[in-house]
C-alpha positions as CSV (number, residue, x, y, z in Angstrom):
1,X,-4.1,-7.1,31.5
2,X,-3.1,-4.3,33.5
3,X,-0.2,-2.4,32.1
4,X,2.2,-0.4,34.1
5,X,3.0,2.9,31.8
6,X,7.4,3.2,31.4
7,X,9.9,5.0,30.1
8,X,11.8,3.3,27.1
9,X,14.5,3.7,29.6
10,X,12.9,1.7,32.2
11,X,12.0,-1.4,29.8
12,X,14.4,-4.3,31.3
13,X,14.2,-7.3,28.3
14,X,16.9,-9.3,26.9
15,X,16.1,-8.0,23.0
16,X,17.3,-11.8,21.4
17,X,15.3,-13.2,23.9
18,X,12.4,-11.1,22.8
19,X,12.7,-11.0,19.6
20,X,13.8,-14.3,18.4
21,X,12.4,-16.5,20.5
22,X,9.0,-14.7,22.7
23,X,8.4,-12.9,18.9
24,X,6.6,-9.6,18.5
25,X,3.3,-8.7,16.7
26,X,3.9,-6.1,14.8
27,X,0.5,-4.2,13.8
28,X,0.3,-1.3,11.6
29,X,-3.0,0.5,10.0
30,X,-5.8,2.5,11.7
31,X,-7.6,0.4,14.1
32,X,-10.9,3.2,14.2
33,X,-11.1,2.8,10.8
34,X,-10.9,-1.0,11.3
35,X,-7.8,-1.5,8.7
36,X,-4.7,-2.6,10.0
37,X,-3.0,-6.3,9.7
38,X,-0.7,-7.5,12.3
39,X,2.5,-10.1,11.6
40,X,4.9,-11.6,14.3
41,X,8.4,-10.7,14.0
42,X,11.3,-12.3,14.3
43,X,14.2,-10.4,13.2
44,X,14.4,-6.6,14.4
45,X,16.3,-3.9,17.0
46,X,15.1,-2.2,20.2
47,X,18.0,0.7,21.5
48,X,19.2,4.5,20.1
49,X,19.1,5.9,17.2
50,X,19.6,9.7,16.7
51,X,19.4,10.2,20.6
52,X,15.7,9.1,20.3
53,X,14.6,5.3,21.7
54,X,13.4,3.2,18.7
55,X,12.6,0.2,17.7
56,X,13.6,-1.3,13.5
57,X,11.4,-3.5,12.5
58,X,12.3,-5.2,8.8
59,X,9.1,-6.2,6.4
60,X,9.6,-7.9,3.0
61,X,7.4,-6.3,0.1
62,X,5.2,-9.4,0.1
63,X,3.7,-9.2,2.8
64,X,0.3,-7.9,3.7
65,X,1.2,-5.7,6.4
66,X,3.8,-4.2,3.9
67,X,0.9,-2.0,2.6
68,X,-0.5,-0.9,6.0
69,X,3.1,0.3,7.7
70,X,4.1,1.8,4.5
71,X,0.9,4.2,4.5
72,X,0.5,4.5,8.1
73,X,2.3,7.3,10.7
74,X,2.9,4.5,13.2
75,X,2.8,1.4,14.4
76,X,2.9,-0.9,17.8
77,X,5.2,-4.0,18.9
78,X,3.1,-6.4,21.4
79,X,4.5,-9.5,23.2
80,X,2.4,-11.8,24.8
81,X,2.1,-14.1,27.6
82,X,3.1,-18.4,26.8
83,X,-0.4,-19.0,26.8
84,X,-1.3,-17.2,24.0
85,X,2.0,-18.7,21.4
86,X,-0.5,-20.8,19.6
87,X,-2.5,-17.1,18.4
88,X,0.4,-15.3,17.8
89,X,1.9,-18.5,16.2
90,X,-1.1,-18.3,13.8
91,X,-0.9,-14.7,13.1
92,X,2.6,-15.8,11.7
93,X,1.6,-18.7,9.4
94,X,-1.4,-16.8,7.8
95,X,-2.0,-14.0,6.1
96,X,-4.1,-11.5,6.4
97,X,-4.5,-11.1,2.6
98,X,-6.6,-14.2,2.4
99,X,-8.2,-14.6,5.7
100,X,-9.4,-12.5,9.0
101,X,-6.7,-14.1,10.5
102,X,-7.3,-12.2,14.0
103,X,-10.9,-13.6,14.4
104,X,-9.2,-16.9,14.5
105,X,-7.5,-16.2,17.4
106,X,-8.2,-15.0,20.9
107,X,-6.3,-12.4,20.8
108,X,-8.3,-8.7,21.2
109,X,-7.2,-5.1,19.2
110,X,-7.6,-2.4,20.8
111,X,-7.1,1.6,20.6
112,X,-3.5,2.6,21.5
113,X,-2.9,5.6,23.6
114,X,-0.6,7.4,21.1
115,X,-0.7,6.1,17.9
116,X,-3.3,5.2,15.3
117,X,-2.4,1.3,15.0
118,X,-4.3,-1.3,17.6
119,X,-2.7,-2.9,20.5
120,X,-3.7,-5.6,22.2
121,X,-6.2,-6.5,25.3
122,X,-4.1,-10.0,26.1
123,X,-0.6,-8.2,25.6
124,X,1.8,-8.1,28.4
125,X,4.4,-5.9,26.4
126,X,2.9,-2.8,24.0
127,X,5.3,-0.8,22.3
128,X,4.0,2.5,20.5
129,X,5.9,3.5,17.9
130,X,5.7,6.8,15.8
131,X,7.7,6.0,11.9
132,X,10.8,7.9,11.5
133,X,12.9,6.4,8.9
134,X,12.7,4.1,6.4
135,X,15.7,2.0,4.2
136,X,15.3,-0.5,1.5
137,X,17.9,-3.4,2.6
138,X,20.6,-3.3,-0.7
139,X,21.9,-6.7,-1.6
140,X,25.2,-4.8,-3.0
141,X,26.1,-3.8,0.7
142,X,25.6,-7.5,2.0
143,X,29.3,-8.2,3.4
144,X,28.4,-11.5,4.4
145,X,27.8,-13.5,1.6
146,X,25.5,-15.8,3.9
147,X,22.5,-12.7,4.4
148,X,21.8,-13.6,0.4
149,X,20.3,-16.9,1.2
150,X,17.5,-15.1,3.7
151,X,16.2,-13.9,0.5
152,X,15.7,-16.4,-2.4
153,X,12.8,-14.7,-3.7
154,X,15.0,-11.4,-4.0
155,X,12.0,-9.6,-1.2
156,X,14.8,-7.6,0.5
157,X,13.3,-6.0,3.4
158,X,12.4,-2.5,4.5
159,X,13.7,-1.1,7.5
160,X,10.8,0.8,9.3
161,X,12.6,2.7,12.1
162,X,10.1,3.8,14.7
163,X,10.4,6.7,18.3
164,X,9.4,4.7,20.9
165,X,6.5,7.3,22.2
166,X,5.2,4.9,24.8
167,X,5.7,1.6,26.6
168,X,3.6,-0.2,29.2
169,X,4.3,-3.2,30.4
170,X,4.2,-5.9,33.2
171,X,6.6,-5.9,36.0
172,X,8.9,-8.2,34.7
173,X,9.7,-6.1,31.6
174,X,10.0,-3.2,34.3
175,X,13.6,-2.1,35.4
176,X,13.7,-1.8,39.4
């Protein structure tokens, strides 16, 4: 796809919308090495933090790309067209740990402009992200008692907070 180049400013999505519901692939790790792993994303934040655009993007310790964001500079947020929600589906119900789970898809890394990790060819949505922060989520600060039950396995999440250093996008991401 042909991807129009943005400021974070100029992104028009509805982030629940996106998020919840279109999901991300989130991909960390060095695609000219050829070591990264990508998983889809459900839960996570797109706005301002410290008067810098970023995006917060939570991993649990289990998973496979756990490894790759948490020794990697960066990483990127892709969203992807309807026809392509069985691929990113499977990149969410497989892991990367026992499988290539990208060859089983149609879906195409590629180099980023900015940042290390891979985007990708059938994307319609690539956000590059440079790591800023990180927090490890503390069950002692959950004021709702109802957050517990996301984690029966105790796999609190990490917080990766990441600058927005590029977007491109198609027009209807595009604010006129």
């Amino acid at each position: 796809m042909t991807l129009q180049t943005i400021s974070p400013s100029e992104l028009l999505v509805k982030p629940f919308d996106l998020i919840k519901y279109q999901t991300l692939v989130l991909t960390s790790g060095s695609y000219t090495a050829g070591k990264f792993n990508a998983m889809v994303i459900g839960w996570g934040f797109l706005g301002s933090m410290w008067n810098k655009p970023c995006a917060i993007v939570p991993v649990r310790p289990t998973r496979f790309t756990y490894e790759f964001i948490d020794n990697s500079p960066d990483f990127t947020l892709c969203a992807f067209p309807e026809t392509f929600k069985r691929d990113v589906l499977y990149l969410g119900t497989h892991s990367g740990r026992d499988e290539d789970k990208l060859s089983r898809t149609r879906l195409t890394p590629q180099a980023s402009q900015l940042v290390s990790a891979p985007c990708y060819a059938e994307a319609e949505l690539v956000i590059e992200c440079k790591k800023i922060y990180w927090v490890d989520l503390n069950p002692a600060q959950f004021i709702d008692p109802d957050i517990e039950r996301n984690y029966p396995a105790r796999d609190y999440h990490r917080m990766y907070y990441g600058e927005m250093l590029t977007v491109r996008a198609e027009p209807k991401f595009i604010a006129a």
